[in-house]
Structures are given as structure tokens and as C-alpha cells.
N, C-alpha and C positions, 0 to 999 in steps of 0.2 A: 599087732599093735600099730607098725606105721601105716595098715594099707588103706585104711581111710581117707588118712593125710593126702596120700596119695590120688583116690579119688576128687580132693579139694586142688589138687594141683593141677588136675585135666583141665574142672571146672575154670579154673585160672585163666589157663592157656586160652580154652576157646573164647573167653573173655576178651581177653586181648586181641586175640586173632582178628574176632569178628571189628574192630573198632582201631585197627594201628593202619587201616591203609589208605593213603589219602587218593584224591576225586583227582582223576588225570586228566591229563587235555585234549582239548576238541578244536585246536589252532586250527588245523588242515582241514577242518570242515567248514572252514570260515574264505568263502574269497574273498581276498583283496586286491583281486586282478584291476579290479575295476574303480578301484577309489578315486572319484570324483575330490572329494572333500581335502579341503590343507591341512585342517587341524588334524583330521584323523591321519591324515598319509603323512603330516609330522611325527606323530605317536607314535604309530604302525613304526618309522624310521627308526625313532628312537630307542626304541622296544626291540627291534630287530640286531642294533648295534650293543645291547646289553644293558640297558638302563631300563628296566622294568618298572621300578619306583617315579621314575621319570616320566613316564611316557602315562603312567597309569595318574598321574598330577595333572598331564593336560589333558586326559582325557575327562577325567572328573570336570573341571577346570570348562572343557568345549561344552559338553553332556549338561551342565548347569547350566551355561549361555544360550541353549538351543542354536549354536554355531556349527553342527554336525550334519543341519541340509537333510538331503537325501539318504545322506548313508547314515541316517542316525541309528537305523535299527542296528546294520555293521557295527558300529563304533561301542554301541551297546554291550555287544555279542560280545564282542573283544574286553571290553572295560571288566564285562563279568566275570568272565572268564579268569583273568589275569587276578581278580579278586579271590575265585575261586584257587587257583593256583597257591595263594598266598595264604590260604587258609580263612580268609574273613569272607566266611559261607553268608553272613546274614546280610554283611553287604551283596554280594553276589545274587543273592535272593531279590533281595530291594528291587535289583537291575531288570533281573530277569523276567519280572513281574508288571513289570513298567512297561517291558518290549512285549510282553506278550500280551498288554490286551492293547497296546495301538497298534492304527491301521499300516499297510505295510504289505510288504513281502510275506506269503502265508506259510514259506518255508523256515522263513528265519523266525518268525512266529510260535511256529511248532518246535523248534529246536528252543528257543527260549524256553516253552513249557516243560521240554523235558528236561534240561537242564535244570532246573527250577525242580522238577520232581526228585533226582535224583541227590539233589541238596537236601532237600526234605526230609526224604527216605532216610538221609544220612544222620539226621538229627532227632529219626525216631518216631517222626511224625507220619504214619502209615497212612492213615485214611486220609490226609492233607494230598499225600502224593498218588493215591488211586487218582483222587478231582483231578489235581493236574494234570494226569495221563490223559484224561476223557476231553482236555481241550483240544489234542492233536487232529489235525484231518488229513495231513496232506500227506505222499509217500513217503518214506524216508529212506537212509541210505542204509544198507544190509549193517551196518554196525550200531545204526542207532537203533535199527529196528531190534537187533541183540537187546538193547540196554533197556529197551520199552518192554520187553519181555522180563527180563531177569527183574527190572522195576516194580511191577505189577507181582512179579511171583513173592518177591522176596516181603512185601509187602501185605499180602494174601498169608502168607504164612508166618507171620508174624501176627498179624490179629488174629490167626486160630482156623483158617479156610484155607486145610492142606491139601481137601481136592482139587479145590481150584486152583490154589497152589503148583502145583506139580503140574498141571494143565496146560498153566500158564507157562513151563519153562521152554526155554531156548532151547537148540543144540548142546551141548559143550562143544566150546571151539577157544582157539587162544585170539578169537578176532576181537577181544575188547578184554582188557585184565581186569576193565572195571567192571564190567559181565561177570567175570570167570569167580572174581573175589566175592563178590556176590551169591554165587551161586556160591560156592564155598559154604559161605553162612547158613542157605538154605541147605545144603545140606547136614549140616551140624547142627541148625536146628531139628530137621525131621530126626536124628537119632536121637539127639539129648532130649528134646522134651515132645514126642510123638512115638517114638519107638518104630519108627518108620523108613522098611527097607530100604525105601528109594533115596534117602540120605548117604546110605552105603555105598549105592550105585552112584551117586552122584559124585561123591570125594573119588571112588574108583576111577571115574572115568577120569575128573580132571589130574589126579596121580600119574596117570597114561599118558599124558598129554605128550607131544614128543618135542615141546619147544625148548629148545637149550639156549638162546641164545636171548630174550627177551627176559633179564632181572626178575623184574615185577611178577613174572609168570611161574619163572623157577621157583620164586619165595611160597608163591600159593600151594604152586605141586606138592613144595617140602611143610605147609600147613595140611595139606590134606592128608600126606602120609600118615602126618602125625597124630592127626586126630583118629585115623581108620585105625592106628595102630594102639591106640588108647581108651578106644572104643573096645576094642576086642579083646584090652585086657581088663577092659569091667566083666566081661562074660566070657573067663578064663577060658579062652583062646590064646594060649602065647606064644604057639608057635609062626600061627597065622600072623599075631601081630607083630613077628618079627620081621615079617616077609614086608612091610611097608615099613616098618621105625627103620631098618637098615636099607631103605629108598631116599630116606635124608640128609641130605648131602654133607659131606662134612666142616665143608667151609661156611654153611649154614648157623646162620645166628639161633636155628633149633636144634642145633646138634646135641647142644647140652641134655635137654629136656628128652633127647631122640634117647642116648647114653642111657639116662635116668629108666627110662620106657624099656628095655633092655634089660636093664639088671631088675627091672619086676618081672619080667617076662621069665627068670631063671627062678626069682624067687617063687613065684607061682610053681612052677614045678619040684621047690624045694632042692634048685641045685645052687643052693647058697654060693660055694664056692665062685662057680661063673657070676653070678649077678655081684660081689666082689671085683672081677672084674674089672665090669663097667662104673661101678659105684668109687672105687679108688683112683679110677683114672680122674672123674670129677672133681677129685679131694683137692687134684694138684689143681686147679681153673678156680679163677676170679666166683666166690660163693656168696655175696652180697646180689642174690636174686633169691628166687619163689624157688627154683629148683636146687639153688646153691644150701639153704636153710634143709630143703628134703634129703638133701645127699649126706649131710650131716646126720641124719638120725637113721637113715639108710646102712650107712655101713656099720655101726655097732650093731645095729637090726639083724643083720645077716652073719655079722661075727657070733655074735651071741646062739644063735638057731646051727652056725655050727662047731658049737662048741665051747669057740674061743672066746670064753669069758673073761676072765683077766684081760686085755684086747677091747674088749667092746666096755671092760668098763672104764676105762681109759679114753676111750674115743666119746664114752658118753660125756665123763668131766667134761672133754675139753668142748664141747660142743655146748655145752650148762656153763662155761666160763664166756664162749664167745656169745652168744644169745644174751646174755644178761651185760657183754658190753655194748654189744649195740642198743638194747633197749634202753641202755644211761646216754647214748652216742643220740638216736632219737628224740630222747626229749631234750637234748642241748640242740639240736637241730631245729626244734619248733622251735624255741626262742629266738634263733638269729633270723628264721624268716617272718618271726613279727616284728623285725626289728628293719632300721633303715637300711641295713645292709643287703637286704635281698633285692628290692629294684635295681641297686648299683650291677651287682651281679647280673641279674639276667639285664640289663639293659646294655651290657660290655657289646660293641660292633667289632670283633676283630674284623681283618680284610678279608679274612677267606671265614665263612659262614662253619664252616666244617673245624673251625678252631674255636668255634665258642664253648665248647665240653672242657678243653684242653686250660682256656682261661677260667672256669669256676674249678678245675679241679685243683689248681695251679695257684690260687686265691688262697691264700692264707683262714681268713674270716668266711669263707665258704661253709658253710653246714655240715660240719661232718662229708668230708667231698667221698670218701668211699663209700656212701650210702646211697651217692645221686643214683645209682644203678635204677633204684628203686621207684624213683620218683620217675624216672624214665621208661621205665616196664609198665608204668600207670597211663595209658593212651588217652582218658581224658586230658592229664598234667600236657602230655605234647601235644593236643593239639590246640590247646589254650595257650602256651607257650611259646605254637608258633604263631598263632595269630596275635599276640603281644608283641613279638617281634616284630611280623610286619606293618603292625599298624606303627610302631617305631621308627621304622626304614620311613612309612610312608609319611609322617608327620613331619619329618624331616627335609625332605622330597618339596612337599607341599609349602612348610617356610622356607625352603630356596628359593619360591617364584614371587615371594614379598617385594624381596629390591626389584626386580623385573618391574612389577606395577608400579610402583613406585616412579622409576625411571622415564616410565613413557607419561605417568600421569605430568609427571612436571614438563616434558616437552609437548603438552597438550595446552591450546590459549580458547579454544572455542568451550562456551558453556554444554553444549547439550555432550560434546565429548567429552569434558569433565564427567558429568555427571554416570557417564556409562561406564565410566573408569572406576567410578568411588564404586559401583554397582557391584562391579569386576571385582574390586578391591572387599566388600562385603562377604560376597559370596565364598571368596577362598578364606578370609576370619570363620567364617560357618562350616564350610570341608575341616579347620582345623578342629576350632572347638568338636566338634564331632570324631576325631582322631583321639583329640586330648580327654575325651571322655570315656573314648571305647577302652583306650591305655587305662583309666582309674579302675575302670570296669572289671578287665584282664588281671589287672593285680591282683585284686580283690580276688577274684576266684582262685589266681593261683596260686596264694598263701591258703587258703581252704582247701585248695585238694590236697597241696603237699600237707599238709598238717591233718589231714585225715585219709594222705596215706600210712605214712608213717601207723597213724593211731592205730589202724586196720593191720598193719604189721606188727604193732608190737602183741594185738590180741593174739595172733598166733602166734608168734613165739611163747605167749603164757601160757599156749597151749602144748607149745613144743616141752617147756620146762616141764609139765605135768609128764606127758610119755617119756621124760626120759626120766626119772625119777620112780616111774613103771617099770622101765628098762635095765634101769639097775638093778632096781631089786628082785626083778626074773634074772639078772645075771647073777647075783649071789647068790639066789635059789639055787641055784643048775650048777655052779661051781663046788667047788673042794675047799675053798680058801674061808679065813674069815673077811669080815667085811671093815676094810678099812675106815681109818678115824675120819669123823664127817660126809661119810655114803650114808 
């Protein structure tokens, strides 16, 4: 009965997987040995002493004036960059596009295209980021030439040319995570929708990988484990796929889902017992996730197959009690985000970025605050989320340098200086309006996705209510007992 469910919960996972990691940096491919330029080597300054939003103000601010000289391609590289960092890719795009078809330096030229590709690629747009690839001429450095490979592969196989695909790929090596994650995906694509060994090989190897010490790289290992290990329990292999699901680290934010993957692997072999286990260890962890709602129909599942009926009808209630609160809890949830209350919330700036979870959960008028889990497992919702953020930080940023103009405009008596000042003064109204509209923009999607995640949750739990209601009445079947009042 649950193992269907179970097969939608993989589909889940690599879902997210393929789409929760963001575009890293390429700072140290950027000299700034040599910056000629003030405004830029103000930025570059300011940016280095930890004012990101700052520095990214005059740089838009220089970039607009054609104040950047020489190093304008630099200053470029760096603006985009720092965009890309923040999550606002289409800005970042705008940039990169602009450097790459003027004349210039043919290296920082090419590195603009592929950065540019590699944004594209990220937003889905394949045959956008092939063209890009084909502007490059010049050598590049052993990491970018990684990324220009995994780019093209991932690409290739994604519109459906998985020879060429696989042709196309790199090594596996941990020389770029934004490489490694990549190939990740191509390999999860050739299994799930190719049926194609060398997706196997591919999660294998980078599973192998032996770096311990680089986050970002650890996370993918413990993505690949899991998917090799969840692959092989679609083609009841579950001993094999024990041998990866127990490669998942335990402090691992998939350990859950590792657990879950575990106690199928026993169910498969019908040693209910053991897959119990793993399944009650779950009971006692935070269940307001994709895996949290599975492990609930999980262990009556396995009570029931051995035996313990009375047990599993009991666990089924309570799991038909909790499911139908949060499906009341979700739709009081969409109302407070159509409502004024949600900008407030997500536009809260605590001091330390990593306390903003801490303030909506902490928010009285918060949406149902045990359910954000969910909203946060949705990788479109974060990455719209943060780029609403930072277009926030940066709007902000951008009216602090108001009084500035202002200041020097009044200690200016010559006309043609005036007038270069009002110019000055135009152009930053224009970076803002352009903030203050991405911001209307961002809202607007983020109340649509949350409000059709949620909707996409409660379908499956009407689906949940339906098997457990199965569930029950295979457990009276198979019992001794009669069936209590309202089963």
C-alpha cells in the first residue's frame, strides 16, 4: 500500500536536490592586482571590508556613469558576480552580457560568456547556454574548463542528446562543486528518465569522492548516496542499497530521508521488524516535511504486515488526526500570506542573516510557523526568497547614497557641474525604481508559490487519508478484534 508513496518521495527528493544549490564564486579568478580605477578599488575596498551591499551601490552607481576606464570589463566581472552571489541571476545576466559582447580583454570576455552560460543553464534555459558556450575562444583555466564541460553535458542531456551528453562529460573531480553538482544531476537524470548505466557510474564515483573537508562537496556525496541508494530500491536491490543509504552522514540534513530509505530496504525483504527500527526512530524528529508525513503511514505499514494490528490502528488514527490538522493549519496559512502580514515577515532584517527563520517562527501572526519547514523544502520558494531579500538589503544600500548627492550637489556653483550631478542624481532614482519594482515582482511570486505549495501538500495528504483508511480496514481484516466506534 505505502510503496508507491514512497516511490513519489524519491521523485521529491531528486527534485530538490537537482535545484537547492546555489552558483558559487569565481572572486579568485578575478585579478585585482592591478586596478588602476578609484571607483572600482573604492568597491573592491569596501566589499572586502564586508559591505557587500555597499560596494555593489557604487558599483552599479560607477558602471552607469562609464566612470570604470579601463577596468570596466573588471569592475563588470565583479558587479556580476556579487549579483550572482545574492541570488539576483537576471541581473547578473544583464552584466554579463554587456561584457561579453564589448571589446576588451578576450579572457574576461570568455569568462563573462560562461558565467552567463552557467546562469542560464540554471534557469533551464538549455539551448540559450549551448550559444553561450560557442562564444568562448580563448584558454581557460583547468576549472573553468571543468564547468564548460559539465555546462554543455548537463545541457545536452537535458534536451534529450545523451550521447553527446556523456561525451561531453568532465572527470569527476571535487575541482569545482559547481561541476560536481551538476554532474550530480546528469547523473540522476540518465537513471530516472534514460535508464542509463552511466548515471550509476556517475553518482558512484562522485560518492567516492574523498573530500572531507569542503561542506558543499560533502552535501552532494551525501545527495548521491542517496539517490544510488533509492534507485536500487526501485529495483529491489536492498541490500546493495544499504551499502550507500548507510554512506549518509548522520549530521546530514538527508539523514532523515537516508532512515526512511533503510527501513524500505527491510521492508522489501519483509523483515518488518528491523525496518521499525528505523521508522520509530523518525517518529521521535521534527515530521512537518515530505519524509516526516511518509514515516507516519510507514510505521502502522509495518506494524500491521507484522501482525500488530491493534498498534498500527492506533498509529493510523493518530496520523488521520494530525494530517487533517495541518490541512485546517494550511488553509489559515494561505490567508495570512494574502494578507499584509507576510511582506512584514519576510522583509524583518535581524543583524545576523541566519536569525531570520528564528524571527518568523518567533512571530506570533506567522503562518502557521510549524509548517514553514515546508515552504523551505520548496527550492523555487528559497530562491525567490532570497533574491527578495537581497534586492531589500540592496534598495536600501542604494537610498543611503541619496544624502551623499545631495550634499556635494549643493556644494557645486558651476552649471555644467550641476547638471552632471542632477544626471548622477537621475540615474541612482532609476537603479532604485528598478529595486522597488523587482521587490513588487518577488512578492508577488512568493505568495504564489507558497500558496501552491501548501495546495500541492494538502493533495497528498488527501491522498494520505485515502491509504490510511485502506490501512485500517486491512488491519481489522487481519485482527481478532471488533472494529472500534468511528473506524
Amino acid at each position: 500500500m505505502i510503496w508507491p508513496t514512497k516511490l513519489r518521495l524519491t521523485t521529491l527528493f531528486l527534485c530538490l536536490a537537482s535545484s537547492a544549490f546555489s552558483l558559487g564564486s569565481h572572486a579568485k579568478e578575478i585579478n585585482f592586482k592591478d586596478i588602476e580605477n578609484l571607483s572600482l578599488g573604492h568597491a573592491y575596498y569596501t566589499y572586502q571590508n564586508g559591505d557587500q551591499y555597499q560596494a555593489i551601490a557604487m558599483l552599479m552607481a560607477a558602471d552607469a556613469n562609464k566612470r570604470l576606464g579601463k577596468d570596466a570589463q573588471l569592475g563588470q566581472l565583479f558587479l556580476a558576480e556579487n549579483f550572482t552571489q545574492l541570488g539576483l541571476y537576471n541581473k547578473a545576466i544583464e552584466v554579463y552580457e554587456r561584457t561579453g559582447r564589448q571589446p576588451g580583454s578576450r579572457s574576461n570576455r570568455d569568462q563573462a560568456w560562461l558565467e552567463e552560460a552557467k546562469l542560464v543553464l540554471q534557469q533551464g534555459k538549455y539551448n540559450q547556454a549551448l550559444a553561450l558556450l560557442n562564444n568562448i575562444q580563448s584558454n581557460l583555466t583547468y576549472t573553468q574548463e571543468t564547468e564548460l564541460k559539465t555546462t554543455r553535458a548537463r545541457a545536452l542531456v537535458e534536451i534529450g542528446q545523451v550521447k553527446e551528453a556523456i561525451e561531453a562529460m568532465p572527470k569527476i573531480s571535487d575541482t569545482s562543486a559547481w561541476a560536481l553538482y551538476h554532474s550530480f544531476n546528469i547523473g540522476v537524470r540518465l537513471i530516472e528518465d534514460h535508464r542509463n548505466k552511466n548515471g550509476a557510474v556517475i553518482l558512484h564515483q562522485i560518492s567516492r569522492l574523498r573530500n572531507t573537508t569542503n561542506n558543499e562537496i560533502q552535501a552532494i556525496k551525501d545527495q548521491a548516496n542517496l539517490a544510488l541508494g533509492f534507485s536500487l530500491l526501485k529495483i529491489n536491490k536492498p541490500q546493495k542499497a544499504r551499502t550507500y543509504l548507510e554512506n549518509v552522514r548522520l549530521k546530514s540534513h538527508l539523514s532523515n530521508i537516508a532512515l526512511l530509505g533503510m527501513g524500505w530496504s527491510y521492508s522489501i525483504e519483509e523483515n518488518y521488524e528491523q525496518a521499525l527500527v528505523f521508522w520509530l526512530e523518525l517518529q521521535d524528529r521534527p515530521y512537518t516535511t515530505a519524509y516526516g508525513y511518509e514515516t507516519m503511514l510507514a510505521v502502522p505499514y509495518a506494524l500491521s504486515k507484522a501482525g500488530a494490528f491493534n498498534q498500527a490502528i492506533r498509529y493510523y488514527k493518530a496520523a488521520q488526526e494530525r494530517i487533517q490538522a495541518d490541512t485546517n493549519d494550511m488553509n489559515e496559512a494561505k490567508k495570512k500570506i494574502n494578507s499584509d502580514l507576510f511582506p512584514a515577515l519576510i522583509s524583518a532584517m535581524p543583524e545576523e542573516e541566519t536569525l531570520w527563520l528564528s524571527h518568523w517562527q518567533n512571530s506570533p501572526e506567522a503562518p502557521e510557523k510549524h509548517l514553514l519547514p515546508l515552504l523551505l523544502d520548496n527550492p523555487e520558494f528559497q530562491a525567490t526568497l532570497r533574491e527578495y531579500r537581497s534586492l531589500l538589503q540592496l534598495d536600501t544600500q542604494v537610498a543611503s547614497l541619496e544624502p551623499e548627492i545631495a550634499r556635494v550637489e549643493s556644494l557645486l556653483k558651476t552649471t555644467p557641474t550641476e547638471a552632471e550631478v542632477a544626471r548622477l542624481h537621475l540615474q541612482y532614482q532609476t537603479i532604485s525604481q528598478q529595486t522597488k519594482k523587482g521587490l513588487e515582482q518577488q512578492l508577488a511570486l512568493l505568495r504564489k508559490q507558497a500558496i501552491n505549495t501548501f495546495s500541492r501538500y494538502q493533495a497528498q495528504l488527501n491522498d494520505y487519508t485515502e491509504q490510511i483508511s485502506f490501512g485500517i480496514a486491512l488491519a481489522i481484516e487481519g485482527g481478532t478484534f471488533k472494529a472500534e466506534e468511528g473506524l
